[in-house]
C-alpha positions, 0 to 999 in steps of 0.5 A: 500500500502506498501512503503520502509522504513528506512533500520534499522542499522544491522550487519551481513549477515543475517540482511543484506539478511532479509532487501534484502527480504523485500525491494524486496517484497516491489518492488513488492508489488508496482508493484502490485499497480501501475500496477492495478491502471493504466495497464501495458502499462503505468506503467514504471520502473520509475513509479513503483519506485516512487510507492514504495517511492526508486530510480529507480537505486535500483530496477535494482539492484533487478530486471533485467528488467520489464520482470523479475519484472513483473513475480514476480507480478504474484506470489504476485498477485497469493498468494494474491488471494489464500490467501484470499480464504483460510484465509476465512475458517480459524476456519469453519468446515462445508464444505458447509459454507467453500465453501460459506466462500471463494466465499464471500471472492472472492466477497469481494477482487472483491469490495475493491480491484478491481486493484489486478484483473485489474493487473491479466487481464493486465498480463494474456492478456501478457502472451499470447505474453511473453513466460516469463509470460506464465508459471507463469500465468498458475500456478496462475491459478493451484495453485488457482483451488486446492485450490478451489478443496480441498473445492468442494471434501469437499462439495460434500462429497461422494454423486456421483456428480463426474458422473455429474463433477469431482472437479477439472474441477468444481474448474476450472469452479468456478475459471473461473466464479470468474476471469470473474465476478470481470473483468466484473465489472471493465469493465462495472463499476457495483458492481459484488455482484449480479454476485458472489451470481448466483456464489453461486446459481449455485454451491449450485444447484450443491450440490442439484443435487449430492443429487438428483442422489443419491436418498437422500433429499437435505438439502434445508433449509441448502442451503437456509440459506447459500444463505442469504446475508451477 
């Protein structure tokens, strides 16, 4: 968690606007907290402000409202996941293994950070009577599928899967199935791991079938491997 700190003496107006940036990022990054850790209706301004160690009258000064605070979480929760899917994938070549790499990734933010998602379902379920929050959920959700589209059009390579489903759709689906898989686990309190690996199963199994409608052999060794747990 990330707490304000101790404004550092700076001249300037360019010191001036980097402590602006960072004190507001750490608002938020607050918010984020507080709002997985006890849901949106019971997380006020004030609580939020004590999250992130300020006075509640400075984060008026950032933000005009809980509304308008809340729609910046998105982005921080947005770029948190999204982050973490392609971070995973930093130095792998192998596009099997990159896609592997983010869903593992995916499974590992469901288990250590659970609130990021409890935050994301509390704002999604808002999002459908705040017209403020609809658009910025809707790219969340966009931004998160491309992501995972550029590593499915890698995986699938040129085998002619795309008659069987195009990426994008597919990304959605997998996007889908890892929002799903890590609020079921807060919802029935089990560890999602068995869920993400079917994930892996399911997508895997996708890549068998590409090969199959292409009448050349599945590498079913290499897809074994990468379905080891890890």
């Amino acid at each position: 968690m990330r707490r304000a700190t101790a404004d550092p003496e700076v001249v300037g107006a360019r010191g001036r606007a980097e402590i602006s940036r960072r004190r507001r990022a750490e608002i938020v990054a607050a918010a984020a907290t507080a709002l997985g850790r006890l849901g949106s209706a019971d997380t006020s301004m004030k609580e939020i402000a004590r999250e992130a160690g300020v006075a509640p009258g400075l984060l008026h000064y950032y933000f005009a409202s809980k509304g308008e605070l809340l729609v910046a979480v998105v982005a921080e929760l947005g770029g948190q996941i999204t982050d973490t899917w392609t971070s995973a994938m930093e130095g792998i070549e192998d596009p099997l293994e990159r896609l592997v790499a983010g869903l593992d990734a995916a499974a590992l933010l469901s288990a250590r950070h659970p609130e990021v998602w409890r935050a994301l379902s509390d704002l999604s379920v808002l999002s459908l009577s705040d017209p403020a929050l609809v658009e910025p959920c809707r790219a969340l959700r966009v931004r998160f599928a491309a992501a995972i589209e550029a590593e499915a059009r890698g995986a699938l390579g040129r085998l002619p899967a795309y008659t069987l489903v195009s990426p994008r759709n597919l990304a959605a689906a997998i996007a889908a199935a890892i929002e799903g898989a890590a609020l079921g686990s807060l919802v029935d309190g089990r560890d999602a791991s068995a869920h993400f690996q079917a994930l892996k199963v399911m997508v895997l199994s996708l890549v068998v079938a590409a090969y199959v409608t292409a009448a050349q052999e599945p590498p079913v060794a290499r897809l074994a491997q990468l379905l080891r747990p890890r």
